[in-house]
N, C-alpha and C positions, 0 to 999 in steps of 0.2 A: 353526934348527928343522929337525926331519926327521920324516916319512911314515916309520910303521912298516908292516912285511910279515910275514907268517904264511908262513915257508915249507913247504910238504908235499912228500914224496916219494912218487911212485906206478911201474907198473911202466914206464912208458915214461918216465922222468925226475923231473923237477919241475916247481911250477907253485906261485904265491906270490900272495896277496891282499893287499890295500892294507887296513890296521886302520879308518884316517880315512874314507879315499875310496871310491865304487866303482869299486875296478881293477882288473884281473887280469893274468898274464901266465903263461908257461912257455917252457920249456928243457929240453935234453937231459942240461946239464951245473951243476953250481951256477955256475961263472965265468960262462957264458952269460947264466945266471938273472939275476945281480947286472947284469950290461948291459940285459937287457930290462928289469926292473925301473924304472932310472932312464930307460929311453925310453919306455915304461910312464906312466909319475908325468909325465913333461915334457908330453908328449902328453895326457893328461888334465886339465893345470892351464894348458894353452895358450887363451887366451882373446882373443879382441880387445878391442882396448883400450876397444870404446863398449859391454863387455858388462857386465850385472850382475850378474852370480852372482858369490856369495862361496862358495868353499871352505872348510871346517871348516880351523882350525889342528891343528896335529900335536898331538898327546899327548904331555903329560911322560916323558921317559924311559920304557920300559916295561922290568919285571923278570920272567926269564923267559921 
């Protein structure tokens, strides 16, 4: 299963949204981008173990 991202391009680089979650992040470079990203997504779905929140599952593929 995977977390989709919306990535945009503005004038000082990039910066990319979580589809599922509420996440954000940004970068100067897309390789950058694709690193925050997944420390992004880990950091947001880090929970302790006596917590209750359930996170949305990812979305079927997305086209486009």
């Amino acid at each position: 299963m995977k977390y989709h991202f919306k990535v945009h391009k503005d004038k000082k680089g990039f910066w990319a949204e979580c589809i599922e979650l509420d996440c954000l992040t940004q970068a100067e470079s897309k390789e950058e981008l694709v690193a925050n990203m997944q420390e992004a997504l880990d950091l947001h779905l880090a929970e302790p173990e006596n917590s209750n929140v359930l996170f949305p599952e990812p979305q079927a593929d997305l086209k486009g």
